[in-house]
N, C-alpha and C positions, 0 to 999 in steps of 0.2 A: 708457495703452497697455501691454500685456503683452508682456514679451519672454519669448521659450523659450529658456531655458538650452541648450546644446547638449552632449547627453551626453557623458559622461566614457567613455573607454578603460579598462575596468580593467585591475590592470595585471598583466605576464603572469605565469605562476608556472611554477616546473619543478619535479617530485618528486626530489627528493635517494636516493640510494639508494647507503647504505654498506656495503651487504653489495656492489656491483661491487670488483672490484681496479684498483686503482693502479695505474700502469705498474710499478713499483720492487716491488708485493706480487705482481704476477707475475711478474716476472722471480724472485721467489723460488721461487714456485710452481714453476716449471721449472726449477731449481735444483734442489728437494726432487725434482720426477718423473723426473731425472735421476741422482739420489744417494742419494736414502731411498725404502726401499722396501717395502710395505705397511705396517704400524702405522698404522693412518687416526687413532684417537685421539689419539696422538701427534702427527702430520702437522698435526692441526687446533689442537693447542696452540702447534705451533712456529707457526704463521703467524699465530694471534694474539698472540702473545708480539712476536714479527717488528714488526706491524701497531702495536702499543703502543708500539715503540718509535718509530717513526717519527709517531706521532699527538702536535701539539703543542700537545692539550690534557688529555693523559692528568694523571695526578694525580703531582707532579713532590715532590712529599713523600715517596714510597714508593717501593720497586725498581719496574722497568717490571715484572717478571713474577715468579712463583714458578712452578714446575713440578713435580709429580714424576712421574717413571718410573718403572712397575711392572712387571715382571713376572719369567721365567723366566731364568735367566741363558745369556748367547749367542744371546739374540735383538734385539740393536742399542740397547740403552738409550744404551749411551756415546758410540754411533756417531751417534745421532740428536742428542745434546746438542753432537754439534760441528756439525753443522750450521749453525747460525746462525752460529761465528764463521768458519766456512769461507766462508761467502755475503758476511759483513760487513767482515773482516780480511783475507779471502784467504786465512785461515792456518786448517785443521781443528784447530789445538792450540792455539790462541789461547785458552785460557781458563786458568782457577786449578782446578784440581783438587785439594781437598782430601777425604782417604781417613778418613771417618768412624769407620771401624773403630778407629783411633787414642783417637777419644774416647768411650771406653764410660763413664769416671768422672770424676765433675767435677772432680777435680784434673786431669785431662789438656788441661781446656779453659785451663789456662795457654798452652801451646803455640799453641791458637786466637786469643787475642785477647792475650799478655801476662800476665807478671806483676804481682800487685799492685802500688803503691807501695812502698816502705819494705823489699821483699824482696828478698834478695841476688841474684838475677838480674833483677834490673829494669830495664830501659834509658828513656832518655830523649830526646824528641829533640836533644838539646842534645850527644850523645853522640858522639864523633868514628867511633866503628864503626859508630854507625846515620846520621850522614852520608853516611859515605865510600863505601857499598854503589852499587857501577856500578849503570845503569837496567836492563841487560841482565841482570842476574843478581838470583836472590829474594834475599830477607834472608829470615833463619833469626830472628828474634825471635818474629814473631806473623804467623801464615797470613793472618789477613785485615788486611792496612792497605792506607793507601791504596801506598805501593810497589811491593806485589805486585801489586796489583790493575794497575797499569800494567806494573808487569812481563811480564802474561801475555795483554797485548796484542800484543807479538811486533813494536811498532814502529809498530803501525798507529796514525792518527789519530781513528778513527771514536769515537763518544763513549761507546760500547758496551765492558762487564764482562761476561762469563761466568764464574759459577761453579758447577760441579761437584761439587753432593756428593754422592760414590762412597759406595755401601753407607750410605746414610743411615739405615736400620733397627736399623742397629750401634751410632749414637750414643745417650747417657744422657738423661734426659729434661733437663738443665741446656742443652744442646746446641739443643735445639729452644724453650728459653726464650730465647737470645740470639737466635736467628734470626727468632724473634717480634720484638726488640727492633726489626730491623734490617726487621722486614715493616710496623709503625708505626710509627716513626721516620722509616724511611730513611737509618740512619745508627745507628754502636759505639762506644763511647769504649771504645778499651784498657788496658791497664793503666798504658800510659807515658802516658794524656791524651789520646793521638792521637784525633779524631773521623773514624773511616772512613765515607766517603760511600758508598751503595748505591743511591743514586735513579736509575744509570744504569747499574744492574746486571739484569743477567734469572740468577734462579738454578735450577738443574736437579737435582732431588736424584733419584737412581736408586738403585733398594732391589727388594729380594727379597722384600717382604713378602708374608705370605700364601701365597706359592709352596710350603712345609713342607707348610702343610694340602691345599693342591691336589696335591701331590706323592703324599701317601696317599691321593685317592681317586680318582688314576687309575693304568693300565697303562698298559706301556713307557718309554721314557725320557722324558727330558728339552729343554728348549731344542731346538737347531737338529736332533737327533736324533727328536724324538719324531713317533712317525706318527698316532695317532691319541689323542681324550683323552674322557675320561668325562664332563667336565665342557663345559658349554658356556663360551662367554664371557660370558655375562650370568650364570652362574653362579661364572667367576671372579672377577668384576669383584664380586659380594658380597662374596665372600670377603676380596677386597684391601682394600675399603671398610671392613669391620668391623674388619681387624685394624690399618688405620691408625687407625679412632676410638677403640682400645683403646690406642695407645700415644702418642695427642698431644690436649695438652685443646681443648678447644670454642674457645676463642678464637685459637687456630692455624689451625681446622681452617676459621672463619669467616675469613678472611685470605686462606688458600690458595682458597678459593672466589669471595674476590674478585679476588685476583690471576693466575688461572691454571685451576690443577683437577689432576686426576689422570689418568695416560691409563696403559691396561694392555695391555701388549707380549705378542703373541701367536709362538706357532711357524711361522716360514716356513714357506713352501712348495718345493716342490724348485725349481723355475718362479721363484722369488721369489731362493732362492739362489743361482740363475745370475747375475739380473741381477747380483745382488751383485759375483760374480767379472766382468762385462762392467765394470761401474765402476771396478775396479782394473785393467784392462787400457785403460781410458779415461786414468787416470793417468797410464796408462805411456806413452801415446802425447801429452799434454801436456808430461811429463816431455820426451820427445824435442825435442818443440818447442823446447821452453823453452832447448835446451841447445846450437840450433842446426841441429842434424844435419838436422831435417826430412825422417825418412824414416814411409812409414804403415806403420803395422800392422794384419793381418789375423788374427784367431784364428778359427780353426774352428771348429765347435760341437763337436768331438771332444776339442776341446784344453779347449774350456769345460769338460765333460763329466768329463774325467782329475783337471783342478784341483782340481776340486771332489769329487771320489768318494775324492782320496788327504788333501783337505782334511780329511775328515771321517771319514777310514781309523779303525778302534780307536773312543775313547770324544772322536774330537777334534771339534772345530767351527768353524764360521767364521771365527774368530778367527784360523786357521792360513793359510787362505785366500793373506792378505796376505805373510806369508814366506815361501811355498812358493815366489808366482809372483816375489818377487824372486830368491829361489835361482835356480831352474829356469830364469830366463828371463830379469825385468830385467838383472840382472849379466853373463850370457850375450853378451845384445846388444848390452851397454855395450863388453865384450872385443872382439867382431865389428868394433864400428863403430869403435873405438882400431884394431884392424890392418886399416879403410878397405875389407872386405869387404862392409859397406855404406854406400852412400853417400848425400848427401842427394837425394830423389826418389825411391831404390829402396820397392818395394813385399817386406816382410817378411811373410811368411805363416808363423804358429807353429800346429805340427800337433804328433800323438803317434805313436808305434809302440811294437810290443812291441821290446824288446832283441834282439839278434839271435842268434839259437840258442835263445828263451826261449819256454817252452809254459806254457798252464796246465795244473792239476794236481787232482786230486778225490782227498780224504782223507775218508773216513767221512760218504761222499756232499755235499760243499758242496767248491766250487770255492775254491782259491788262487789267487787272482790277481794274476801279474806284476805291479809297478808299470811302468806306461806311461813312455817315454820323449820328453821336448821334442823337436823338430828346427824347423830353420826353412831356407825357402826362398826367393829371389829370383824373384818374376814378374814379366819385364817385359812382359807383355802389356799394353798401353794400355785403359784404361778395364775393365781386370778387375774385372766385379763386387762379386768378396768382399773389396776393399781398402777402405778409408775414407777416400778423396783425396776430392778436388773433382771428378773425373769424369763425376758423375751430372750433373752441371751442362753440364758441355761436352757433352755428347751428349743435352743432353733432347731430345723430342719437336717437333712444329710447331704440336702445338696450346699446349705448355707452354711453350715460346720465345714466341708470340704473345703472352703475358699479362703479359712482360717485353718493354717498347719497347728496343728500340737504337738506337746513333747511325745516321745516316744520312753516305751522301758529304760533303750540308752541312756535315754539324756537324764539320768535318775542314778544321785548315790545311792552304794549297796545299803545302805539305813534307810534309806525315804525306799529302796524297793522292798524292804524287807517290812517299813512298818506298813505300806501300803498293803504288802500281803496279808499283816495281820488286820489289818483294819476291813478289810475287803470278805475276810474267811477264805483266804483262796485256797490253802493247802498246796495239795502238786498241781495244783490249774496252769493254766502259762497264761502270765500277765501278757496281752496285747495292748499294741501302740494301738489308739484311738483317734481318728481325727475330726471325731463327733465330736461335739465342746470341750474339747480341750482337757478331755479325763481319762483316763484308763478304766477298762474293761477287765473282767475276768470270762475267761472261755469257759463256759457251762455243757455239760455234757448231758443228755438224758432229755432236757428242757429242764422246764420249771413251773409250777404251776400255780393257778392265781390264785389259788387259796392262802398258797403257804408265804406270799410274799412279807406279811407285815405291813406295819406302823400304818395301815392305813394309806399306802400311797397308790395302789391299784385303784381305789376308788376314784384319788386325786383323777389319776393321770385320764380314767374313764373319762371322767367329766367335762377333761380338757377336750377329748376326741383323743389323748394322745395313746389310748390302751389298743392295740393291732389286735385284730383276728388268732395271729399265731406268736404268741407270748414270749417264746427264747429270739424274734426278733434284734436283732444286732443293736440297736439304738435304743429301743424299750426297754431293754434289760440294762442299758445304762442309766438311763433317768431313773428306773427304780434302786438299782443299786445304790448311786452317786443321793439319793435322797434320803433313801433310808439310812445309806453311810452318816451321811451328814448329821440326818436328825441324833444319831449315838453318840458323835462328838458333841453336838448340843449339850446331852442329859449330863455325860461325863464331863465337862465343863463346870456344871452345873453343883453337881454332886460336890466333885473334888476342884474348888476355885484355887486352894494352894497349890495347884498342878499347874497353875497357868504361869505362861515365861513373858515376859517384855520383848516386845518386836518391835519396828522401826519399817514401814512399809513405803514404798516410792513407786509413782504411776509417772511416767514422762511420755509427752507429746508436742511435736516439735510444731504440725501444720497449723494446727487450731486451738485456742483458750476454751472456746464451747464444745470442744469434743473433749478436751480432757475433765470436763464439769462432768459432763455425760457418763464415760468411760467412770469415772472418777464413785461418782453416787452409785451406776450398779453395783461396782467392785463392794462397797461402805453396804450395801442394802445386803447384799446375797451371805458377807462374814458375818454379818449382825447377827442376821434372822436364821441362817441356814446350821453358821456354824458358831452362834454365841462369841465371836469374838467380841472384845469389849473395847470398844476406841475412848481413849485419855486424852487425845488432842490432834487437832489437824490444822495443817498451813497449805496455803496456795500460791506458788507461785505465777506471776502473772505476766512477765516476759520471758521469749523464748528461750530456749526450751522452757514449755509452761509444764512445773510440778507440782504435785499433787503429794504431801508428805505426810502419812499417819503417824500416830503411835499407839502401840494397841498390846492387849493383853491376853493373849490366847492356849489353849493346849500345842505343843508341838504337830499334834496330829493333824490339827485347826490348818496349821502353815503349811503344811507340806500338800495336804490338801489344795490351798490358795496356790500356791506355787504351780499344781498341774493344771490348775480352771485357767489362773491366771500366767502364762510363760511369760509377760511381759511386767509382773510385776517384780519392783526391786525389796527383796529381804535382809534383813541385818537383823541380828540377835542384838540386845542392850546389853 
């Protein structure tokens, strides 16, 4: 008798595919398109460099990455190499910066790694000064050991070294024979013995090479100055290529192509320098956060436009960017917000004017131009456009609302439905579930008319465009509601501050670090200003799940309110 086998299932298979990202190498990604701005070759080293360090089968004998940055000086080499430990550390200055220009002669490279043995400045570790040296502070022995190397981690635990070497062009060719040492190895013995480990270092060497030659064969200037160039970039990128094969041998240069590569930094653009100055004014509104006050900042493009034109006034560049706008403006604010002229919620708008009685002027036909003066304004207009709160959120759309569910009556204790009815006025109305932003509606019967709305928000919402033709409109009658609501809880806050309870607030977001920043600030902007809650302290968590932990001070009615805007936020009483 024959029996028939019964076929086999084979079995299933899926295509792997490592070129997608990570959750963790995008959230870098948006990091970079938020911070670093054009250099695409560079862009693409840091995020494999990034990618190597987090892959935990890379080759753990060798530094995770070698890098280097080429190109013009003041076009972001240095800025791009804080990157990663901005992303990683939390801290742009997290790294070991060592200034190459120091070692042009191989006796200098004492100062790098130590004195020999047996030589009157030799330390040991056995030696009570090279103990005694606090974590927080370098030791002056030898640039690279393992001390410093944690040292310029700034505290953080992550298992991640940055080093920085500035003007690496500058050094002797002894200099790039140790670095060999430390690209095969993974690891330096100093002079005192010490074996410094580097297999969990990524190093970023940024240099001018080649820029001399490229310098003579174009017109006009340079770096962030230059407007137009002779050269292309596939014809600079020769040039840097040759003059690095001329100053480092083949078995370096084979190292560097396994660990990394070369990326050649080009001249922003004007468009490109802005954003630049938009990121430093993002800091400053972080800064604010971070420091309590919680009020937003709005800069105009006029004010972007001033920054940056006196930035770069004479033969300056980018670099100046950054102390101008603390001059001009960070310190300003700080003054403001100390004598309480702004408070947290207010909406800061930084603009320019000419000085007052000041004209330009034409000397041998080209204009002198005034430098522009900072000023800043308070708009309390609600949901002003050009501010950066959480606004857009509260007043989106019904078809953008729709695509976010909100709680319904249901999902609501008989206490939060009950105080919501008294909060609301509803009476016998029947609360409706809403899936306009995330709030409940009361059902109006009769209409309503714009006279009788209050507090001043009919004219708000006119102004936005958001006031309809026919007023008991379904969504209008919520933003006024939900505004006017709010603004009552404000006053009552206000009034009676012994009424306020201790909360415990938790925002969690699993995909991305910069959406929960985001998410995080409107939530902190809309309790401030809308409903006078008062925030005591906040933490961030910075691996996944990345949280977002307040502590805050508010009415009951405050919370239970947050709780239907926000259904994903987590609540505890203290």
């Amino acid at each position: 008798m024959n029996t028939q086998m019964a076929p086999q299932e084979s079995p299933r298979r899926r295509r792997l595919d490592p070129s997608v990202l990570s959750d963790a190498e995008m959230a870098f990604d948006e990091f970079l398109d938020a911070n670093f701005f054009g250099q695409p070759e560079a862009r693409l080293l840091l995020r494999k460099a990034y990618a190597s360090y987090l892959n935990p089968l890379r080759d753990k004998t060798k530094p995770i990455a070698f890098l280097v940055f080429a190109g013009e000086s003041r076009t972001g080499k240095t800025e791009g190499a804080r990157m990663i430990p901005a992303f990683v550390h939390k801290n742009r200055f997290a790294l070991l910066k060592i200034n190459c220009s120091e070692y042009m002669d191989k006796h200098s490279l004492w100062n790098l790694k130590g004195s020999p043995r047996g030589h009157i400045s030799n330390q040991v570790a056995t030696d009570a000064t090279y103990q005694l040296v606090p974590k927080d502070e370098k030791h002056g022995y030898a640039e690279l050991m393992n001390h410093n190397l944690e040292w310029s981690k700034q505290g953080s635990d992550a298992p991640l070294s940055i080093v920085l070497l500035d003007e690496w062009d500058k050094a002797c060719y002894d200099f790039n024979m140790l670095l060999l040492q430390a690209m095969d190895d993974g690891q330096i013995t100093l002079g005192s013995g010490e074996v410094v480990d580097f297999r969990n270092t990524i190093f970023i060497a940024a240099c001018n090479s080649g820029m001399e030659e490229v310098e003579r064969a174009e017109s006009g200037g340079i770096g962030f100055t230059a407007t137009e160039s002779k050269l292309s970039h596939a014809e600079v990128r020769k040039v840097v290529d040759r003059v690095i094969k001329e100053r480092t041998p083949p078995e370096f240069r084979n190292r560097l192509k396994e660990l990394g590569g070369v990326a050649v930094f080009q001249s922003l653009t004007t468009e490109m320098m802005k954003l630049v100055v938009r990121r430093d004014f993002k800091d400053i509104q972080e800064l604010i956060n971070a420091t309590g006050y919680f009020f937003s900042l709005a800069v105009t493009e006029a004010a972007v436009d001033e920054v940056l034109r006196q930035a770069l006034a004479g033969k300056g560049n980018l670099s100046n960017v950054k102390s101008l706008i603390t001059k001009e403006i960070q310190i300003p604010l700080g003054i403001e917000a100390t004598k309480r002229t702004i408070k947290p919620g207010d909406f800061v708008i930084v603009d320019v004017e000419l000085p007052q009685g000041a004209v330009t002027a034409e000397s041998d036909g080209v204009d002198t131009v005034v430098d522009k003066i900072f000023f800043f304004e308070i708009d309390d207009a609600i949901g002003q456009p050009t501010t950066v709160s959480g606004f857009e959120s509260l007043l989106r759309s019904p078809a953008e609302a729709a695509a976010s569910p909100s709680p319904t009556d249901e999902d609501l204790t008989d206490e939060e439905r009950q105080m919501l009815a008294s909060l609301f006025s509803i009476g016998n109305s029947n609360l409706v579930g809403a899936r306009s932003m995330s709030m409940l509606l009361m059902a109006v019967e009769g209409g309503v008319q714009r006279e009788s709305l209050g507090f001043g928000f009919a004219d708000q919402l006119n102004k936005l465009g958001l006031m309809p033709k026919t007023p008991t409109a379904f969504t209008d009658l919520h933003n006024l509601t939900l505004l006017s609501t709010m603004s009552l809880i404000k006053s009552q806050v206000e009034l009676y501050p012994e009424l306020a309870r201790t909360y415990t607030l938790e925002v969690k977001q699993d995909k991305s670090f910069m959406t929960l920043v985001r998410e995080s600030q409107e939530i902190v902007s809309e309790l401030v200003t809308l409903l006078g809650v008062r925030v005591k302290e906040t933490k961030m968590h910075h691996e996944s799940p990345y949280t977002f932990v307040m502590e805050v001070e508010a009415l009951p009615q405050a919370i239970v309110m947050a709780r239907t805007r926000f259904p994903k936020l987590g609540i505890k009483a203290a």
